[in-house]
C-alpha positions, 0 to 999 in steps of 0.5 A: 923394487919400483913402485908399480911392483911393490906390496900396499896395503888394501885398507877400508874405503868408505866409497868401496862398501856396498850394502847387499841384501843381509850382506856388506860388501868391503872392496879392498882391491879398488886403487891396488895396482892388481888387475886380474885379481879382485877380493875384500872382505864379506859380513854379515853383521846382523845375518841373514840370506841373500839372493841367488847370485850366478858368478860371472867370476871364480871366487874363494871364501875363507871364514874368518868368524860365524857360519857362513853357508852357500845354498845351491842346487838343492845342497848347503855347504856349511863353513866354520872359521878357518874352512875355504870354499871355491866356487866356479864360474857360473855357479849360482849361489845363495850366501847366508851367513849368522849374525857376526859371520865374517869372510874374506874373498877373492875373484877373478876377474877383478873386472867382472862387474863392466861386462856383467853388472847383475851377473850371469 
């Protein structure tokens, strides 16, 4: 195996963590090689309920502990530990998790923040 096709690992970088509203943002991907797939990891230490957010990307949510709901178009969908959610493109969704909610997700494109830095 070359180096530019082998596994790494994605570990916590400081400089790669965001405080979103109720919600923080570990970007795992950043320095991976990969450039069509982004992902990381979603907490809500203390919980809380986000702003709406219109995804310019597709993503998938895996819930690790706690509940995590998405609230859009007048619905909610609760997720437990170990349920997955796929939310589309365009899509535009109100993350709320419970205090010690944690999530793993993934998107693409990796590189949607360059074209829409405030989403859709």
């Amino acid at each position: 195996m070359t180096d530019s096709v082998r596994p790494v690992a994605a570990p916590q970088q400081e400089r790669y963590t965001f405080d979103n509203g109720p919600m923080t943002l570990e970007l795992r991907s950043v320095r991976t090689g990969l450039t069509d797939l982004g992902g990381g990891i979603l907490r809500f230490d203390d919980g809380g309920v986000g702003e709406p957010w219109k995804l310019p990307y597709d993503e998938l949510l895996y819930v690790i502990s706690g509940t995590l709901q998405l609230h859009f178009d007048g619905e909610t969908l609760t997720l437990a530990p170990g349920e997955v959610a796929a939310i589309p493109r365009g899509a535009e969704v109100v993350y709320e998790g419970a205090p010690g909610t944690t999530a793993f997700y993934a998107l693409t494109p990796a590189d949607w923040h360059i074209e829409y830095p405030n989403g859709l």
